[in-house]
C-alpha positions in Angstrom: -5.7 104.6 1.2 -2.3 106.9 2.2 -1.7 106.8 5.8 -0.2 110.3 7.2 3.5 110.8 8.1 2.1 110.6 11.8 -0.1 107.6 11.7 3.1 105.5 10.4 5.4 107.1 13.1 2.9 106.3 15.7 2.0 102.5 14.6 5.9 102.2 14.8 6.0 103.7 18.1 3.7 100.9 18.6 5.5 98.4 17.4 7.8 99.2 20.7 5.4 98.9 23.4 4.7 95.3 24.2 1.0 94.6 23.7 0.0 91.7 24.9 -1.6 88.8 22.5 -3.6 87.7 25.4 -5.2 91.3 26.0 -6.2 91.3 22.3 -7.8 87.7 23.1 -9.3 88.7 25.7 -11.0 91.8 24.3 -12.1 89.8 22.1 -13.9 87.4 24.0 -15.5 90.3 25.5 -16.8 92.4 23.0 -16.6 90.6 20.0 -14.3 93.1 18.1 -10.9 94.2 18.1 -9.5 96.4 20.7 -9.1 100.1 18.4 -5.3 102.1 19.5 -7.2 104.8 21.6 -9.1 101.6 23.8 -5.6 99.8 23.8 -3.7 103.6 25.4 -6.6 104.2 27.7 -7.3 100.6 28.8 -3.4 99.8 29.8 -1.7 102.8 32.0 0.9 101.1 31.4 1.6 101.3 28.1 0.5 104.8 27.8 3.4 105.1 30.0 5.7 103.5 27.8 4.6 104.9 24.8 5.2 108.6 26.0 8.2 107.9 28.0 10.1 105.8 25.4 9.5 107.4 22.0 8.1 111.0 22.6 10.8 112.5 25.8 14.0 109.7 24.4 13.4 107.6 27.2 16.3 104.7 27.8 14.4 101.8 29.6 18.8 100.6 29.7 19.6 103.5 32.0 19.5 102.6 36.0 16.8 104.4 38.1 14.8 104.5 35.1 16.0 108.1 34.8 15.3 110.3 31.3 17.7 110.2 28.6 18.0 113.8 27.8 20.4 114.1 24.5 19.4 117.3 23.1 18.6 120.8 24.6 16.0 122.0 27.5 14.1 123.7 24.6 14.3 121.0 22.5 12.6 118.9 25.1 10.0 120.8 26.0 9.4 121.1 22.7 9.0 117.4 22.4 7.0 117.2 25.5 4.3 119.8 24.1 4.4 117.9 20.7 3.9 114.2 23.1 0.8 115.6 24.9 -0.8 117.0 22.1 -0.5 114.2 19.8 -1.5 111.2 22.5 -4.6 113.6 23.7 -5.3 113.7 20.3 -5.2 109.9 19.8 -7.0 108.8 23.1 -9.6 111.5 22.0 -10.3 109.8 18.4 -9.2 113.0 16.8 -6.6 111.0 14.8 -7.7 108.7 12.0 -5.1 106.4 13.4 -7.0 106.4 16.9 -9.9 103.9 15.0 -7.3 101.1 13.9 -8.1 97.9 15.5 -5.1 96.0 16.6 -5.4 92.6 15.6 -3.2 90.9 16.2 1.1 90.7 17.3 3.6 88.2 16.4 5.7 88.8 19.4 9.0 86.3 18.7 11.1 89.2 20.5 12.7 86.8 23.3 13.6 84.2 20.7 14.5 85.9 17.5 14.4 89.8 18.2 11.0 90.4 16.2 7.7 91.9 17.0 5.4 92.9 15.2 2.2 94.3 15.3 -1.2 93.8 12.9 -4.1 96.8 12.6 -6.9 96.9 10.7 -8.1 100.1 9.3 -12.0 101.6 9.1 -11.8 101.2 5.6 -10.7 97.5 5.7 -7.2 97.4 4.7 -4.6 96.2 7.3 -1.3 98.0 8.7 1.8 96.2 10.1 4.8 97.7 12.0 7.4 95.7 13.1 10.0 97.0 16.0 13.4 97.8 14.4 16.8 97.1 16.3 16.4 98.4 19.6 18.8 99.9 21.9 20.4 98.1 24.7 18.2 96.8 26.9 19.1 95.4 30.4 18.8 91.6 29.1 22.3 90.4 29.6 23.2 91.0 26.1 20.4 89.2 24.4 18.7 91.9 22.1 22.5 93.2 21.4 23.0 89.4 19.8 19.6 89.3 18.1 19.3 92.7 16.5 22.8 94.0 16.0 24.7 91.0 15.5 22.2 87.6 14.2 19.5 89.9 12.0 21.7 93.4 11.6 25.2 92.0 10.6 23.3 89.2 9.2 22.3 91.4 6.0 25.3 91.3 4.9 25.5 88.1 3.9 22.5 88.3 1.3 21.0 85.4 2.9 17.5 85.6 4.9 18.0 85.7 8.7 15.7 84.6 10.8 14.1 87.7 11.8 13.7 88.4 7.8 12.0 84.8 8.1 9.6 85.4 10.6 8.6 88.8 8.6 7.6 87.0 6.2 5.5 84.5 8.0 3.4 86.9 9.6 3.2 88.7 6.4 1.6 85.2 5.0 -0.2 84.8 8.4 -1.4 88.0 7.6 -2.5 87.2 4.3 -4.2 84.2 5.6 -6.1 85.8 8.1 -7.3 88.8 5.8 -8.8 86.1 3.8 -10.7 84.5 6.1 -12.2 87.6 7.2 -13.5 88.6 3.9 
């Protein structure tokens, strides 16, 4: 299947937002089944928050007071506010193919190694996986700065695999694994 511009950007988006493994256990437990990305936004205000703040209106969790990081024109904005609503109403509503992919699973080594990444499973049975790029500063005392821009970014240029490269590529074979066992 070919996903849409938009259903990569948002399971990108996503990859941001820290879902928690334990919710996706949980759900689990519950309903026997996945959590789908329109259950995940409307079950966790929280992250709904996040997701519209911090990749829709250029939100900078760095910046003190938690104030918007407005880098482009009033227009511009508004523009991107309009374009935010619509597309998360049309998400939450299931009006996005996107809205009906389970999310699986993450493989959340962020604190450690600087990765996350996230696993969905599609309607028609095939899986999806974003993983969070470098991020911007975050208030951390330095810590994503030295895992993202320095150990994994400056780390490329040294053709060897770094350890975020590394942990790709285990969830890509846990991944694997698990698509297996479910068939």
């Amino acid at each position: 299947m070919n996903y849409t511009d938009k259903e990569i950007q948002i399971a990108t988006q996503i990859s941001y937002i820290n879902i928690d493994a334990e919710y996706i256990s949980k759900y689990y437990r519950d309903y026997h089944d996945y959590p789908t990305l329109a259950e995940v936004l409307r079950d966790n205000p929280k992250i709904l928050e996040e997701f519209y703040k911090m990749f829709y209106l250029g939100y900078n969790p760095a910046e003190a007071n938690g104030k918007f990081d407005y880098i482009s024109t009033k227009a511009l904005n508004e523009e991107r506010e309009r374009i935010a609503k619509s597309d998360i109403e049309a998400l939450m509503n299931n009006e996005l193919s996107c809205s009906n992919w389970k999310v699986v699973d993450v493989w959340d080594k962020n604190k450690e190694i600087g990765i996350y990444g996230i696993l969905f499973e599609t309607p028609d049975n095939k899986a999806v996986i974003a993983f969070r790029g470098s991020e911007i500063l975050r208030d951390d005392n330095g810590g994503q700065l030295y895992l993202d821009w320095i150990d994994a970014d400056c780390g490329l240029l040294d053709s060897t695999e770094t350890r975020q490269q590394e942990q790709a590529r285990l969830f890509l074979n846990y991944m694997l694994y698990y698509r297996r066992s479910r068939q």
